[in-house]
Each structure stands twice: as structure tokens, then as C-alpha cells.
N, CA, C and O atoms as CSV, one atom per row, in Angstrom:
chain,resi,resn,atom,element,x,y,z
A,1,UNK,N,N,21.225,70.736,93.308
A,1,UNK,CA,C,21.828,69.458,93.065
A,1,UNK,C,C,22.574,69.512,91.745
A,1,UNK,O,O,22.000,69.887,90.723
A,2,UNK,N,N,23.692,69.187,91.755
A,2,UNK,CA,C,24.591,69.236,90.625
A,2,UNK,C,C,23.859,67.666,89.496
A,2,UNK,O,O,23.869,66.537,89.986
A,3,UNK,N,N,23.328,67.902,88.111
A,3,UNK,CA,C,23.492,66.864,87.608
A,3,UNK,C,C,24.639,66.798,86.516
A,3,UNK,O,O,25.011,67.704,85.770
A,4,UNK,N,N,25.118,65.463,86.611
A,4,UNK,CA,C,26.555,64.676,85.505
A,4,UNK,C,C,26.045,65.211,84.064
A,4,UNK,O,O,24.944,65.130,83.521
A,5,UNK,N,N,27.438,65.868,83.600
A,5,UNK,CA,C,26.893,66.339,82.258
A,5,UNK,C,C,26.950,64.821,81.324
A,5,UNK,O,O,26.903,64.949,80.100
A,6,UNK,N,N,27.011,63.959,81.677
A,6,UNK,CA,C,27.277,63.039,80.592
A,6,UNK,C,C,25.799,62.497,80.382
A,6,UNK,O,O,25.509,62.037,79.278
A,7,UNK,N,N,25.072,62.525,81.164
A,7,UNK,CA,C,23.618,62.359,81.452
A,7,UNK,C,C,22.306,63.620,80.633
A,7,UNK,O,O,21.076,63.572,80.593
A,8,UNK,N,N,23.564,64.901,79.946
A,8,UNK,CA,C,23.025,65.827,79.532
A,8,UNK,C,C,23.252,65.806,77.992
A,8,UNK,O,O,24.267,65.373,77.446
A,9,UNK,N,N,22.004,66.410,77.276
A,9,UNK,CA,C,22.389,66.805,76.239
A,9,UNK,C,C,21.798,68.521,75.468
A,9,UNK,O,O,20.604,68.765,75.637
A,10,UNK,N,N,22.225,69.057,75.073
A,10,UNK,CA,C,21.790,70.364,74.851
A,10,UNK,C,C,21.749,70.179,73.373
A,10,UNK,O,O,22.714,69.736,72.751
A,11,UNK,N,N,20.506,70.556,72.760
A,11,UNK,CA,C,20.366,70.453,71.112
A,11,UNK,C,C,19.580,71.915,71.061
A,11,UNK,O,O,18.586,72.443,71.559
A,12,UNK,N,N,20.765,72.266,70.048
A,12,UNK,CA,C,20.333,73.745,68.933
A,12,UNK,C,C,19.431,73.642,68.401
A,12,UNK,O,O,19.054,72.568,67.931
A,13,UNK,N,N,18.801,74.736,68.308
A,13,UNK,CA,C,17.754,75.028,67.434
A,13,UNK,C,C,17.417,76.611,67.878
A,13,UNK,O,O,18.117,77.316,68.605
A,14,UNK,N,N,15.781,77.075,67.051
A,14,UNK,CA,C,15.364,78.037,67.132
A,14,UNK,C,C,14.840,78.267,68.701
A,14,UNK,O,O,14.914,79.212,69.486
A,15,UNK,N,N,14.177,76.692,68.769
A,15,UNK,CA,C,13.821,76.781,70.138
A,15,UNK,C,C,14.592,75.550,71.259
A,15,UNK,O,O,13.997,74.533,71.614
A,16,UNK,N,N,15.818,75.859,71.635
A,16,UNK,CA,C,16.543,74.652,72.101
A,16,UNK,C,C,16.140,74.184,73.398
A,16,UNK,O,O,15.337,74.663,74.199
A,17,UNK,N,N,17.021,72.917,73.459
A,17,UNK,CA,C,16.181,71.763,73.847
A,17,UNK,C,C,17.451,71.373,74.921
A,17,UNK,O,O,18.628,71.640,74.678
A,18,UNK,N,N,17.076,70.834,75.893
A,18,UNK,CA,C,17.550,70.384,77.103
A,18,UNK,C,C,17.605,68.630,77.665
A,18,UNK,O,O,16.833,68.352,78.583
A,19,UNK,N,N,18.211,67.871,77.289
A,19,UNK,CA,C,17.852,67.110,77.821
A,19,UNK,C,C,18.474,66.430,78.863
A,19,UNK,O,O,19.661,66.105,78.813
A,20,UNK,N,N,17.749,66.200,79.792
A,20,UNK,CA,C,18.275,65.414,81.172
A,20,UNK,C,C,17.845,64.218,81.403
A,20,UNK,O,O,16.674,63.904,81.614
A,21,UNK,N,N,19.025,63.330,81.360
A,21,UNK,CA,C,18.562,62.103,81.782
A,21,UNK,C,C,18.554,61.759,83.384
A,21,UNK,O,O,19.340,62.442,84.042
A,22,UNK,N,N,17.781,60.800,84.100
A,22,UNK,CA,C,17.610,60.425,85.386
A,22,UNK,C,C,17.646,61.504,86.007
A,22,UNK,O,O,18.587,61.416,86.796
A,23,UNK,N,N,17.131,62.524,86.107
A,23,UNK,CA,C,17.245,64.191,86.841
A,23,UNK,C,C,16.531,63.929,87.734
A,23,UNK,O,O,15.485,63.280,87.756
A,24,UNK,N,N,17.157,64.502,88.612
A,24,UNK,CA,C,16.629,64.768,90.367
A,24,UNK,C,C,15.543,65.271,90.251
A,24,UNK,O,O,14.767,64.600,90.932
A,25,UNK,N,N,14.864,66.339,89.618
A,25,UNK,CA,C,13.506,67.048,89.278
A,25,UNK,C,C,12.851,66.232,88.545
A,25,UNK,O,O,11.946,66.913,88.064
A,26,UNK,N,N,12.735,64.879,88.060
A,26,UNK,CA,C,11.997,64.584,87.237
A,26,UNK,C,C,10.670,64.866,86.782
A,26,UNK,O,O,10.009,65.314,85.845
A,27,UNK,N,N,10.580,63.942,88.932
A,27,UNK,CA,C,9.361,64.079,89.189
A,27,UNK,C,C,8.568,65.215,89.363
A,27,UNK,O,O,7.357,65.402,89.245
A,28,UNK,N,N,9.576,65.988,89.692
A,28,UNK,CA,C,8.539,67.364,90.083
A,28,UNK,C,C,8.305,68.411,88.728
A,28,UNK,O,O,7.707,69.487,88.719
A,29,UNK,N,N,8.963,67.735,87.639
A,29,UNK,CA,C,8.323,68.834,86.044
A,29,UNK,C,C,7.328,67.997,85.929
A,29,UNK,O,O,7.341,66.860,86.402
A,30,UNK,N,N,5.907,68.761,84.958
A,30,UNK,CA,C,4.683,68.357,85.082
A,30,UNK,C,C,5.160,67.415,83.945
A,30,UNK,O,O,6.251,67.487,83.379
A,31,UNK,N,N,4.201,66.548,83.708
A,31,UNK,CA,C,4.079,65.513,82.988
A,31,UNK,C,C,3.736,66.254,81.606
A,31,UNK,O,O,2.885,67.141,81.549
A,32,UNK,N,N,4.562,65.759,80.365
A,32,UNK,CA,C,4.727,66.548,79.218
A,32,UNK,C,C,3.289,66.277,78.139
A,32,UNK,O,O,2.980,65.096,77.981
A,33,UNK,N,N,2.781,66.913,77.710
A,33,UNK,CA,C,1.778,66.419,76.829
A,33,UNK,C,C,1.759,67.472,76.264
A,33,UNK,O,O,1.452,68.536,76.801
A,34,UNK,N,N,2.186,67.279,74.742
A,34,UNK,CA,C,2.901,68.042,73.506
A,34,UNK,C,C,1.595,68.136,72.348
A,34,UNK,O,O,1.606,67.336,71.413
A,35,UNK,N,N,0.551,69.086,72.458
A,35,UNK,CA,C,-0.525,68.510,71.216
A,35,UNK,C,C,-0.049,69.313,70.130
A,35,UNK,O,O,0.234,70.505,70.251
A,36,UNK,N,N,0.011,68.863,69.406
A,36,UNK,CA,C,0.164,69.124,67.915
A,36,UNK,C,C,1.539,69.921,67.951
A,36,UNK,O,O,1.463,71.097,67.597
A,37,UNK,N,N,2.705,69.470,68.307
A,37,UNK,CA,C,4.052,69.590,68.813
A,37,UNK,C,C,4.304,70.474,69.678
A,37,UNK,O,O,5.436,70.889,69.926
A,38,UNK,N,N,3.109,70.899,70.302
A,38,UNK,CA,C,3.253,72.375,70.872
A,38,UNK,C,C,3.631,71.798,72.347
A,38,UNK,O,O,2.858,71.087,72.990
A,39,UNK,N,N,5.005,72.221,72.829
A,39,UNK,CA,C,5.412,72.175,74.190
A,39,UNK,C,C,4.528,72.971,74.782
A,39,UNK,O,O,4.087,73.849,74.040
A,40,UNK,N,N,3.947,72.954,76.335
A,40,UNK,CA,C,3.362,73.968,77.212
A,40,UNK,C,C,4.444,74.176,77.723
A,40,UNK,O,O,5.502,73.553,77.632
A,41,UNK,N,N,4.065,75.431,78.493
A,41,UNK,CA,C,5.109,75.947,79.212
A,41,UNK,C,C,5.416,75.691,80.946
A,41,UNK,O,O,4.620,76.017,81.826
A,42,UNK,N,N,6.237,75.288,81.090
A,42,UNK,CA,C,6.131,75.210,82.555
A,42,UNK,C,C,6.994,75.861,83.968
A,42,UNK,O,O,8.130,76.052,84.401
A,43,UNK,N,N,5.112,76.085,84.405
A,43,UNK,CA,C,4.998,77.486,85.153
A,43,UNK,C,C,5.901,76.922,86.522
A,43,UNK,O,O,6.122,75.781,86.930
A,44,UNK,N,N,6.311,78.290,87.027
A,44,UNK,CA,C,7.165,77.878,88.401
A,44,UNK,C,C,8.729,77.545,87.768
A,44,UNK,O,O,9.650,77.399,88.572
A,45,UNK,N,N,8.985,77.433,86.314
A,45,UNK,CA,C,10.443,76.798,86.160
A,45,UNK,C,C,11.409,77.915,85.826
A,45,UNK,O,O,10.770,78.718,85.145
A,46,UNK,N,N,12.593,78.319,85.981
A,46,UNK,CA,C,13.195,78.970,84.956
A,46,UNK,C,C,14.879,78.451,84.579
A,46,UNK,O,O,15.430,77.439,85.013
A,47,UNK,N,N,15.187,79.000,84.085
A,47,UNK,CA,C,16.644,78.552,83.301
A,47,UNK,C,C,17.699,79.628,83.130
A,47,UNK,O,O,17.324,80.637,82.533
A,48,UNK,N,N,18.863,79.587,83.523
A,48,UNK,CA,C,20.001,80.497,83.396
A,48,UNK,C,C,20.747,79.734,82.193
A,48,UNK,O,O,21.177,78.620,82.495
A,49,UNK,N,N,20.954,80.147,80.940
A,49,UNK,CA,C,21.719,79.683,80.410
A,49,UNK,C,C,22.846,79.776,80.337
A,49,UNK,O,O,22.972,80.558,79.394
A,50,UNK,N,N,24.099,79.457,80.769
A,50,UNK,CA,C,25.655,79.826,80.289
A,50,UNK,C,C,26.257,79.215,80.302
A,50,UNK,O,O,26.104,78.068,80.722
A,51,UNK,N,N,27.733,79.929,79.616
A,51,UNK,CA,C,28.772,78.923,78.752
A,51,UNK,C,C,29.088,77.932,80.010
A,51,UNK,O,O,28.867,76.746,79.766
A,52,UNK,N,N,29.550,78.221,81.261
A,52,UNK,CA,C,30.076,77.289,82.064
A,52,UNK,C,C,29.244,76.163,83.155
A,52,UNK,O,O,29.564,75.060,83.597
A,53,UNK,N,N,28.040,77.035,83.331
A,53,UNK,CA,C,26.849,76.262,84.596
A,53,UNK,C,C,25.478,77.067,83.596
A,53,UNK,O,O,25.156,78.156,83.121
A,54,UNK,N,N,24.992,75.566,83.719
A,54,UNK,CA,C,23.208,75.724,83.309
A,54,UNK,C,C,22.181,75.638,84.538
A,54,UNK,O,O,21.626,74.562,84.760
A,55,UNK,N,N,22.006,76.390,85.076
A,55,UNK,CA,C,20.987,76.431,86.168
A,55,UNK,C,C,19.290,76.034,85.334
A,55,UNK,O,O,18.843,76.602,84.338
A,56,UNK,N,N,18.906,75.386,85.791
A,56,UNK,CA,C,17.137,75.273,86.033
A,56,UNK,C,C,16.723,74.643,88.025
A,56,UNK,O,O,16.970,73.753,88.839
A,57,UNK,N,N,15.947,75.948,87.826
A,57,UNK,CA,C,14.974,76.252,89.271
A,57,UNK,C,C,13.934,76.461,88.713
A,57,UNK,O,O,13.391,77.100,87.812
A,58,UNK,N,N,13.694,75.242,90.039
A,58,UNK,CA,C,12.002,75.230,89.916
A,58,UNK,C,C,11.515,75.564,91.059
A,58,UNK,O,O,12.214,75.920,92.007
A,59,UNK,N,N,10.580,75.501,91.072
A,59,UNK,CA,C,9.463,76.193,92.487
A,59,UNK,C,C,9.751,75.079,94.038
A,59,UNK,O,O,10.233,73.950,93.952
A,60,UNK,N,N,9.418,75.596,95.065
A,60,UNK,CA,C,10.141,75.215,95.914
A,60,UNK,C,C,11.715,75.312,96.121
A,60,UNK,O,O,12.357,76.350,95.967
A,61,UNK,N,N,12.327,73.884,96.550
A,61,UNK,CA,C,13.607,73.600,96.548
A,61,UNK,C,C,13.773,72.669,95.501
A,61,UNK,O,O,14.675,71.875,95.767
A,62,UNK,N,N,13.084,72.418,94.105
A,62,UNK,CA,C,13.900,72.015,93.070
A,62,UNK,C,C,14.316,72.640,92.234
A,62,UNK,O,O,13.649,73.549,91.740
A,63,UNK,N,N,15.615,72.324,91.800
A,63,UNK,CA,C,16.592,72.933,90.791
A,63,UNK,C,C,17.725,71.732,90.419
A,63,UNK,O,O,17.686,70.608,90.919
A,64,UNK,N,N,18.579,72.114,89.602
A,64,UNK,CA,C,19.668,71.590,89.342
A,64,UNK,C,C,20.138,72.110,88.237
A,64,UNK,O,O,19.595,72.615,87.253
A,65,UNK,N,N,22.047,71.767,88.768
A,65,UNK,CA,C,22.978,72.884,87.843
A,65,UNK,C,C,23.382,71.542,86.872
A,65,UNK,O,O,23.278,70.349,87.158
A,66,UNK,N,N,23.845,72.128,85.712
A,66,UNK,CA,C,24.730,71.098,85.151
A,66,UNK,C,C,25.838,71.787,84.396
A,66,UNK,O,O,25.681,72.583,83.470
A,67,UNK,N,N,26.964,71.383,84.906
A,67,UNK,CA,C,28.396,71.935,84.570
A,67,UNK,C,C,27.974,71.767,82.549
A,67,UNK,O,O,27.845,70.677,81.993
A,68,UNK,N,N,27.865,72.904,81.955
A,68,UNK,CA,C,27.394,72.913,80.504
A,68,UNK,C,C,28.290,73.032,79.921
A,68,UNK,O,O,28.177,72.377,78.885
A,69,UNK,N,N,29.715,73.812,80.015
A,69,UNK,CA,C,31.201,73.460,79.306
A,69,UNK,C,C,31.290,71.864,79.350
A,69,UNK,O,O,31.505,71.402,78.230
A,70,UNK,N,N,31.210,71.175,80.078
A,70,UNK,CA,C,31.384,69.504,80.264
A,70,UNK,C,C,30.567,68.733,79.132
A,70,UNK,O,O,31.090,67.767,78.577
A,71,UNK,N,N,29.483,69.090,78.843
A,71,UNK,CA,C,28.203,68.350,78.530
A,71,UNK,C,C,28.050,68.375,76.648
A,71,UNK,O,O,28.115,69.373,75.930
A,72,UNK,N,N,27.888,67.292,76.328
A,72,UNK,CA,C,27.705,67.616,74.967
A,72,UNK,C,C,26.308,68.410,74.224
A,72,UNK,O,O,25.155,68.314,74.645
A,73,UNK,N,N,26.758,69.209,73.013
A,73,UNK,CA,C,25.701,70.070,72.556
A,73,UNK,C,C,25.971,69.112,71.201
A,73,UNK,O,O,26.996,68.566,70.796
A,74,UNK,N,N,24.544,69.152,70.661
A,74,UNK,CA,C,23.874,69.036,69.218
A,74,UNK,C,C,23.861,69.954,68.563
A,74,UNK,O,O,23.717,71.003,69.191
A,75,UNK,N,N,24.012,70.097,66.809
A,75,UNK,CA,C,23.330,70.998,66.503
A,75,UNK,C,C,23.018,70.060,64.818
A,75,UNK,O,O,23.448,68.920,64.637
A,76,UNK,N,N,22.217,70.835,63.764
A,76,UNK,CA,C,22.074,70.292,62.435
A,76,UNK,C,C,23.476,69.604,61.989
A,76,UNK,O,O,23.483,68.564,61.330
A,77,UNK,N,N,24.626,70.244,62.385
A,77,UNK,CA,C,25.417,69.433,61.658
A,77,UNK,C,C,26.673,68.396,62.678
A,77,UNK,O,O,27.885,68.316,62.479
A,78,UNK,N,N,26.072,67.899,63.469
A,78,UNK,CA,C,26.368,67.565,64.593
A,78,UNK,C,C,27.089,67.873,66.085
A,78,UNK,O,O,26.396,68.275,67.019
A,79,UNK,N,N,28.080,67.722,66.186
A,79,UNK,CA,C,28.549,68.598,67.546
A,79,UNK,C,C,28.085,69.762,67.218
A,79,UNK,O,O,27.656,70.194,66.148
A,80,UNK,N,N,28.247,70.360,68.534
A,80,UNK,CA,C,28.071,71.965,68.265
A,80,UNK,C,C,28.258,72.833,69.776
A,80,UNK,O,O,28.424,72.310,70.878
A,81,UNK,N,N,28.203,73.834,69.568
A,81,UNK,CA,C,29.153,74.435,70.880
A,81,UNK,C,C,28.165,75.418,71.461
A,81,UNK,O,O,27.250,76.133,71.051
A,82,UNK,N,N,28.943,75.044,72.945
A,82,UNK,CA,C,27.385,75.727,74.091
A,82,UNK,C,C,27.385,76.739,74.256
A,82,UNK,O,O,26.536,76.961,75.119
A,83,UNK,N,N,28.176,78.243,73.731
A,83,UNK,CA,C,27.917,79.425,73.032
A,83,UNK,C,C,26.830,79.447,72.617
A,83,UNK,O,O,25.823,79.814,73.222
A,84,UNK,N,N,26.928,78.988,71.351
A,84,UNK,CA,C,25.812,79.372,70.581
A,84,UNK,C,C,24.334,78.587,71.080
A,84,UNK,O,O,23.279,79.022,70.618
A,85,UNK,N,N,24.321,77.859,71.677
A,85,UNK,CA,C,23.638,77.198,72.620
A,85,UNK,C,C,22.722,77.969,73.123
A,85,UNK,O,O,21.502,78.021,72.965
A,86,UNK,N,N,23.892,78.906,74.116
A,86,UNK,CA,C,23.163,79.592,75.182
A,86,UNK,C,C,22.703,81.194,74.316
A,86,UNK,O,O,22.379,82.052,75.137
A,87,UNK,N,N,22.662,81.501,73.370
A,87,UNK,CA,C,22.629,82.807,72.509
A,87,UNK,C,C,21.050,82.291,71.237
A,87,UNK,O,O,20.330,83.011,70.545
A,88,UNK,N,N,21.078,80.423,71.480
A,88,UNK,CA,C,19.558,80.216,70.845
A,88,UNK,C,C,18.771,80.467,72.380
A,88,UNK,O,O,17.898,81.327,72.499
A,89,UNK,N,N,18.981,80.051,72.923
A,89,UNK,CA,C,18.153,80.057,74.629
A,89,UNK,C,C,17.524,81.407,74.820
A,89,UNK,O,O,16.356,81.555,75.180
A,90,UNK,N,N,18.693,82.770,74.457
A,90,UNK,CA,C,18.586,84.402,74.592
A,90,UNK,C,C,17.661,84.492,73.833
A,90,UNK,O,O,16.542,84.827,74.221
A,91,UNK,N,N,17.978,84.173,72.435
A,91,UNK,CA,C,16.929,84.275,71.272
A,91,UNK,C,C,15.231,83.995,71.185
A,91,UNK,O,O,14.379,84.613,70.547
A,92,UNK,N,N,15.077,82.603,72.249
A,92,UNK,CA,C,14.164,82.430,72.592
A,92,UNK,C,C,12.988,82.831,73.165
A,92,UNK,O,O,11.782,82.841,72.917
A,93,UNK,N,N,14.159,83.327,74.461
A,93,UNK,CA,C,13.583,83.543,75.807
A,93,UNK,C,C,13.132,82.149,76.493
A,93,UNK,O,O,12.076,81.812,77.029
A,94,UNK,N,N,14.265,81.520,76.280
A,94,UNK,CA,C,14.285,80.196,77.402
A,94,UNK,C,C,14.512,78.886,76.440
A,94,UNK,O,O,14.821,78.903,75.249
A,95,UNK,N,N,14.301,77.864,77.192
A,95,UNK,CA,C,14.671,76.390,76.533
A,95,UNK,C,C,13.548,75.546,76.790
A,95,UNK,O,O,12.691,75.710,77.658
A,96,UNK,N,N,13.662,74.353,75.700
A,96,UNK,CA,C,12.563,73.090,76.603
A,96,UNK,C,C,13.422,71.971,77.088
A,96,UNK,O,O,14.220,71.197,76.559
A,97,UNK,N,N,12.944,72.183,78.344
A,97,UNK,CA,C,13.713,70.811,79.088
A,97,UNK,C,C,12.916,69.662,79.104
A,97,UNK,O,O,11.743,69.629,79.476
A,98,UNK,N,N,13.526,68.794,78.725
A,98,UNK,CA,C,12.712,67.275,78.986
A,98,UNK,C,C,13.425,66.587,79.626
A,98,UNK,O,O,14.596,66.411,79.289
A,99,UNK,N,N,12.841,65.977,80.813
A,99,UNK,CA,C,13.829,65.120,81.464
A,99,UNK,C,C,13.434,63.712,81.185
A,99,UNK,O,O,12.271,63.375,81.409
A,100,UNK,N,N,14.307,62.851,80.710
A,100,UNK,CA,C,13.812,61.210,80.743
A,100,UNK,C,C,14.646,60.339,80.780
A,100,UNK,O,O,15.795,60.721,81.006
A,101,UNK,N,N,14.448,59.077,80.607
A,101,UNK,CA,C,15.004,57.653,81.429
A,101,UNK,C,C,16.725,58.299,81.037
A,101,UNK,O,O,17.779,58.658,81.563
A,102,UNK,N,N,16.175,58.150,79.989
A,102,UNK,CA,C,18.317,57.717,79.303
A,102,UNK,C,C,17.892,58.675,78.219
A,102,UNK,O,O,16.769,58.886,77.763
A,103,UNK,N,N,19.543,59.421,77.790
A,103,UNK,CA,C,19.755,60.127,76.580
A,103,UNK,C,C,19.362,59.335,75.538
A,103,UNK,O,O,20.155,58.394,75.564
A,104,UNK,N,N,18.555,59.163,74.587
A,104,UNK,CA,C,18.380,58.359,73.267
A,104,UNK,C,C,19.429,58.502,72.610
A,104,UNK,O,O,19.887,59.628,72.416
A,105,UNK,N,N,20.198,57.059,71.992
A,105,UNK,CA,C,20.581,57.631,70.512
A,105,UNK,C,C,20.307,58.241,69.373
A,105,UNK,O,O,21.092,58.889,68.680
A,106,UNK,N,N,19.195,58.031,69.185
A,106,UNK,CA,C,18.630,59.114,67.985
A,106,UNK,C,C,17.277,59.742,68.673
A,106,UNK,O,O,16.441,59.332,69.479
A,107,UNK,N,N,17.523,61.093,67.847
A,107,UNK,CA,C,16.717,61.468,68.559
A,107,UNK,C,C,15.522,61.693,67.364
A,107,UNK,O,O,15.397,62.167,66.235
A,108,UNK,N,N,14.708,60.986,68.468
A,108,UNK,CA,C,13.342,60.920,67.603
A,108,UNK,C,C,11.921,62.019,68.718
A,108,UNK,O,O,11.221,61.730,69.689
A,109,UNK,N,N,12.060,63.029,68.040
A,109,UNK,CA,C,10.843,64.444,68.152
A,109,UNK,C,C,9.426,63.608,69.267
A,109,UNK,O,O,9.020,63.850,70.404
A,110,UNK,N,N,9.011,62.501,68.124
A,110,UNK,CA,C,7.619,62.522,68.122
A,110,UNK,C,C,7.838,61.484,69.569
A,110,UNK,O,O,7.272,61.854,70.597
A,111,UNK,N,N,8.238,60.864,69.582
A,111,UNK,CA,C,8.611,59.526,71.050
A,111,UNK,C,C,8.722,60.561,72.028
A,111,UNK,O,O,7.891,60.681,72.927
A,112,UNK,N,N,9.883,61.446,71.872
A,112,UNK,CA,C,9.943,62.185,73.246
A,112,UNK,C,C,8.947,63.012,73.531
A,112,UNK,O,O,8.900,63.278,74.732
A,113,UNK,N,N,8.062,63.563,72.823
A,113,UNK,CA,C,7.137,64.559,72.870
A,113,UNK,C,C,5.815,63.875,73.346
A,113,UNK,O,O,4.845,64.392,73.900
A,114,UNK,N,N,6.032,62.573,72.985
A,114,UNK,CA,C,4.214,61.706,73.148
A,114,UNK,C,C,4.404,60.214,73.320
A,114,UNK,O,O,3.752,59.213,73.024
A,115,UNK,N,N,5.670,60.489,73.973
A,115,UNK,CA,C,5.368,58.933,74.893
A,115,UNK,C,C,4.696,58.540,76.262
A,115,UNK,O,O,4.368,57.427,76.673
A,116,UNK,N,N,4.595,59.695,76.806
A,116,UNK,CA,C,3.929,60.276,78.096
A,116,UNK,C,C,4.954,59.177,79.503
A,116,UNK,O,O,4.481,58.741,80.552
A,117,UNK,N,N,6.521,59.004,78.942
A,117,UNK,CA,C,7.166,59.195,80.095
A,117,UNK,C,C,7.944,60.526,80.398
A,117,UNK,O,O,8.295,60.854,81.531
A,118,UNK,N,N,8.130,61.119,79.470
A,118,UNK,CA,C,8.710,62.627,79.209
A,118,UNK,C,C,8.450,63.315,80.366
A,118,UNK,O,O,7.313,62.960,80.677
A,119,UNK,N,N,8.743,63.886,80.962
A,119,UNK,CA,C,8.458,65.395,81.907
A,119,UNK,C,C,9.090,66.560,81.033
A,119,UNK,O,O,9.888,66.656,80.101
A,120,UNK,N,N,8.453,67.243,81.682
A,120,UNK,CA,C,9.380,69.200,81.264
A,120,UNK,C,C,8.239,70.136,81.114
A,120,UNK,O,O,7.314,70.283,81.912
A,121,UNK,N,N,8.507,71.026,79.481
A,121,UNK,CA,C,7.974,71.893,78.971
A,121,UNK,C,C,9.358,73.178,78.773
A,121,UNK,O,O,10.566,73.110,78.996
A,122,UNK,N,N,8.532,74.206,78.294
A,122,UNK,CA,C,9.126,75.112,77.907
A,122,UNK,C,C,9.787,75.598,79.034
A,122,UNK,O,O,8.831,75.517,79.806
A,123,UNK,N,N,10.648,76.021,79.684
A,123,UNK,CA,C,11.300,77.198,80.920
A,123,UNK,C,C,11.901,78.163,80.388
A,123,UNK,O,O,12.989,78.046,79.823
A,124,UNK,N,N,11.194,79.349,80.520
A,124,UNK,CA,C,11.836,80.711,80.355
A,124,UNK,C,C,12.888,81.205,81.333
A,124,UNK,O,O,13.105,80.792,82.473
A,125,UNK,N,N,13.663,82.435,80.475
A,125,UNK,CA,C,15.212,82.234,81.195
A,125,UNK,C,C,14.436,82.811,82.619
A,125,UNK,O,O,13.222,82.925,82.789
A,126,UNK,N,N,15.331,83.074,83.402
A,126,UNK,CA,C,15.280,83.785,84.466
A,126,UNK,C,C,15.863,85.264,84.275
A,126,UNK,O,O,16.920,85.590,83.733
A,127,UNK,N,N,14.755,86.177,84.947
A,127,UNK,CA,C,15.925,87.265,85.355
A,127,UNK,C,C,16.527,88.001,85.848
A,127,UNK,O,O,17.561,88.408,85.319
């Protein structure tokens, strides 16, 4: 299932971050519970990162692409470009996806991590 990159946001970091709003998989990523900021990882998922299509597949028949040239990226000093995006993802060995209601305007760590509407976890790339 293709999701709208406008519904997406990709934020840099050491360990980058995925976010999907209203995602077709919502329901089916486990329910997020972050103790002591620590994302779990979640099993059955993985992630293709690249410059043009972001694949995450999950077990069964869920997945979804999101056109990632389209979609805005974050980084410390605001915009930032889905290159280097996808080269923190390599660095990693995967991303954390969280899928929830609506993109926040600010993004606040501790809400998305322990509000317990969150879904995701960590997804390692695929290979």
C-alpha cells in the first residue's frame, strides 16, 4: 500500500526515526512501550531505506511504501535531506517507525514514546 508522503516524516539522527501518520499498518505494529527510552524492536518488521521509495514490510501481507524523495526529512538544524537520511538508517542498521494519529508539530520524544497510542519499534533494514 502506497502511504502519502505528506502524512510522513523522516527525522535524522544516530538512530532515525520514521514517522507515519494514519498508516495502513498501524494496527498491526505492536503497541509501543519505550522503558527508560529504550525502543524494542519489532520482530517480523523490516525497512528498505532509499533516496526515492521507503519500503517497510511486515509479516504477513503488511507493508507500505512511501514515495521518500516527496516526504519531508528533519534534522538538528531543520530541513534536511533523505540521503543522509537513508546513510543514518545504514549506520544503524535500521530505523524506528512510529506510526500515529497526525504528524505533531513539535516534536516532543517523551509523548510519542509513552503515550501508549504510539505503535512501532525499532525495524532493521532488510536484506
Amino acid at each position: 500500500m502506497l502511504h502519502e508522503p505528506e502524512n510522513t516524516l523522516f527525522v535524522r539522527g544516530s538512530t532515525p526515526v520514521l514517522l507515519l501518520a494514519g498508516a495502513s499498518v498501524h494496527d498491526a505494529l505492536p503497541g509501543l512501550t519505550a522503558s527508560d527510552g529504550q525502543v524494542p524492536l519489532c520482530a517480523g518488521w523490516g525497512v528498505v531505506p532509499k533516496l526515492t521509495l521507503c519500503v517497510v514490510d511486515g509479516p504477513g501481507e503488511y507493508g507500505l511504501m512511501v514515495p521518500s524523495l516527496a516526504a519531508p526529512v528533519l534534522d538538528a538544524g531543520g530541513a534536511g535531506d533523505m540521503g543522509a537520511w537513508c546513510e543514518d538508517a545504514e549506520r544503524a542498521g535500521g530505523a524506528v517507525v512510529l506510526s500515529v494519529d497526525r504528524i505533531p508539530e513539535v516534536l516532543d520524544w517523551d509523548h510519542l514514546l509513552g503515550s501508549g497510542t504510539s505503535r512501532g519499534g525499532f525495524v532493521r533494514i532488510m536484506n
